[in-house]
N, C-alpha and C positions, 0 to 999 in steps of 0.2 A: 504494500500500500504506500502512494507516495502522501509527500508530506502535505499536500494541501488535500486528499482525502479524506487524511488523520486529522485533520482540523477541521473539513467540516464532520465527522462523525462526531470527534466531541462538540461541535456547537452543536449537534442534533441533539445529542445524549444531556446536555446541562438546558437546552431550547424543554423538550420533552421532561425533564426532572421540573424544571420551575413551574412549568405550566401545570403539571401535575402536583405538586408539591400546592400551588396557590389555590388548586379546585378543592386540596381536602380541607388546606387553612381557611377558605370564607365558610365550610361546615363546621368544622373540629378544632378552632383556637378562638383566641381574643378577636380578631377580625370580624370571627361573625357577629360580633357588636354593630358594625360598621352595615350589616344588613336589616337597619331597621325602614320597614317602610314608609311612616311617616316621617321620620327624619330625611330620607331622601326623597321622597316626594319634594317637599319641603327646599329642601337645598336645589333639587331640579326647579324649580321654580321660581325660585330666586334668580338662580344664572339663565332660566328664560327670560326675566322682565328684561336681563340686556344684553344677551345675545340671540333670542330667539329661538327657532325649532335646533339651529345649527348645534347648538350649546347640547343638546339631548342626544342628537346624532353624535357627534365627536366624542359625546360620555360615553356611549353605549356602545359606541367602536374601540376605544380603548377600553374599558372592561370586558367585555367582549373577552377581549385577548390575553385580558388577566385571568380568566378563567373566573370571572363574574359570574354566578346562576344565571344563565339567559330570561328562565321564566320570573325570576325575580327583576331584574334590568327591565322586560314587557312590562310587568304589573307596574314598576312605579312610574314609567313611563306613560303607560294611559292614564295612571292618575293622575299622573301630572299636566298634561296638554289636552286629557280626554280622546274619546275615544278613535275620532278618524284620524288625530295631528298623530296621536299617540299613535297609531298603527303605524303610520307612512312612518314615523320617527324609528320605530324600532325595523320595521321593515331595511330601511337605508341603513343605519347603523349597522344592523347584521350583517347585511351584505360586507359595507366596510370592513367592519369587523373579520369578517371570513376572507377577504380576500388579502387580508394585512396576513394572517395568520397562514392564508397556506401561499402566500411568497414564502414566507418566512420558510416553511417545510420544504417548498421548490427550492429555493437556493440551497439550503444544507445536505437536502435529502434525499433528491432527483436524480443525482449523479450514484450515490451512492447504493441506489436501486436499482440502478442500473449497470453496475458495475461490477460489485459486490455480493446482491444480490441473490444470484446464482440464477440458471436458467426454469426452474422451478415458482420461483420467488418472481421472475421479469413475466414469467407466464402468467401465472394470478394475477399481478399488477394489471397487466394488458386485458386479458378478459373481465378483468372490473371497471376498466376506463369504459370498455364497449359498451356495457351497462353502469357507466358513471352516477346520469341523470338519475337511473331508478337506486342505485345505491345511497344516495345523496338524499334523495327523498324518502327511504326509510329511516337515514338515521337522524333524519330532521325530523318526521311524527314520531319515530320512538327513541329518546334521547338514549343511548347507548352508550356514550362517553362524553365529558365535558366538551361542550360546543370550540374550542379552540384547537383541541387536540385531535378531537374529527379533521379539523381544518389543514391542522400542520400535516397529518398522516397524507390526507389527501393531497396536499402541493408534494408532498415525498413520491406519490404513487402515478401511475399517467394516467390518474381521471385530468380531466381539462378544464380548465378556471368557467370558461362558460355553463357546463354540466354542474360545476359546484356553485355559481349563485343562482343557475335557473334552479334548479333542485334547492339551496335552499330557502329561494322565495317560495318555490310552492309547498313546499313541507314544511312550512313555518306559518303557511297563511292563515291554515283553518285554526291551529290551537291560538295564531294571537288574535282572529278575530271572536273568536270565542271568549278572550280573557277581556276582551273590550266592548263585548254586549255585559258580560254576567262581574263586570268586574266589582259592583256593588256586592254581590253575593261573594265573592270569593273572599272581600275583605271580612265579610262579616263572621264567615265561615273560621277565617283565620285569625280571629280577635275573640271568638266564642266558640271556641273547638266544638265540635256535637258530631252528630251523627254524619252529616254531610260532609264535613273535614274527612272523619274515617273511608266513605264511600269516594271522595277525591285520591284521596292515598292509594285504598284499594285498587281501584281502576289506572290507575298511575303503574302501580309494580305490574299489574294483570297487560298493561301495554306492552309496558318493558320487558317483559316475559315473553312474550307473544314474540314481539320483535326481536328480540335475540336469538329466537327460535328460529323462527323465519328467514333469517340472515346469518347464519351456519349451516341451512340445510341448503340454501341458497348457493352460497361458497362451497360446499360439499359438493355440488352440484356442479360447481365449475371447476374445480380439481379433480372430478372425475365422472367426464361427461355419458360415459358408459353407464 
C-alpha cells in the first residue's frame, strides 16, 4: 500500500470512529443535554429572526454531519418555521447534509474500494450502485445506521451522488411530512409519555426490523444470484 492510501485509510478509519463515536455521544453522554426540544426550537428561532430559512438549512446540514438524530433536527425544525418552511428546510438541509458527508467518504474511500477492496468486495459495490436509488431509499424509510454514516459509506461505494439525494429526498418525504401534519401530537406524546409514545417506539423497532431484514436478504441476493 503506498503512502497516500495509508492516509487516506486512516482518514477513513478516525472520518468513521468520530462520526460514530458522536451518534452514540448525542444518546449516551452529557451532550444529550444539548437535545432538548424546546431549547432548540427556541435558539432556531432566534437565529431565524436574522438570518432567515438559510440559518435552519446550514444548522441542519452541519449537524446532519455531526451525527445529529435526523428525526430530532425535523421535529425542531417544523416547530420552528412550521410546517411547509419546516419541511422545505429540513428537506435542503438533508440533502446538504448528505452530500457534504458522502464527499467526505468519496475522497477517502472511493479509491480504497477500489483498490483494496478485493474483487468480491468491487463486485457488491457495483451491483449496489445498479440499484443505488432503491438502496438509498430503504435506508432513508428504515433508519438503519446514523444518517451521516449511510452517507460517508455510500460516497466510499459506487452508488452515485444523484441516486443518493434522489433517494434520499424521496425516502425522507413521507416520515417528514408526517412529522409536520401530526407534529402537535408527537410533542404531546413526548412531554406525556402514554400509550401512544409506547405504540411510536413499537412501530419504530417493528420498521427497523422489517428493514434490516429486507436489506440482507436483498444483498444475499446479490452475492448470490443463483
Amino acid at each position: 500500500m503506498n503512502r497516500s492510501l495509508r492516509w487516506r485509510l486512516l482518514g477513513l478509519v478516525v472520518a468513521l470512529a468520530l462520526v460514530v463515536g458522536l451518534a452514540i455521544a448525542w444518546s449516551a453522554s452529557p451532550l444529550r443535554a444539548w437535545l432538548d426540544v424546546d431549547r432548540a426550537v427556541a435558539e432556531l428561532q432566534r437565529l431565524g429572526q436574522h438570518f432567515g430559512p438559510l440559518a435552519a438549512v446550514a444548522g441542519f446540514m452541519l449537524a446532519s454531519m455531526l451525527a445529529v438524530p435526523v428525526t430530532f433536527l425535523t421535529l425542531v425544525t417544523v416547530m420552528a418555521f412550521g410546517p411547509w418552511a419546516g419541511v422545505g428546510c429540513t428537506l435542503a438541509g438533508a440533502l446538504l447534509g448528505a452530500t457534504g458527508s458522502y464527499g467526505l467518504g468519496s475522497l477517502l474511500g472511493h479509491e480504497l474500494v477500489q483498490r483494496l477492496g478485493g474483487a468480491r468486495v468491487n463486485q457488491v459495490s457495483q451491483r449496489l450502485a445498479e440499484r443505488g436509488l432503491l438502496a438509498v431509499i430503504t435506508v432513508r424509510i428504515v433508519p438503519l445506521a446514523p444518517f451521516a454514516i449511510v452517507n460517508m459509506v455510500a460516497g466510499a461505494s459506487h452508488i452515485r451522488l444523484r441516486h443518493m439525494l434522489l433517494g434520499t429526498a424521496i425516502g425522507m418525504a413521507p416520515g417528514t411530512l408526517a412529522m409536520a401534519f401530526f407534529v402537535d401530537q408527537i410533542i404531546a406524546a413526548l412531554r406525556q409519555p402514554g400509550l401512544l409514545t409506547l405504540a411510536i417506539v413499537v412501530l419504530t423497532l417493528c420498521l427497523i426490523a422489517a428493514g434490516a431484514w429486507l436489506l440482507r436478504r436483498w444483498l444475499r441476493q446479490e452475492r448470490d444470484p443463483t
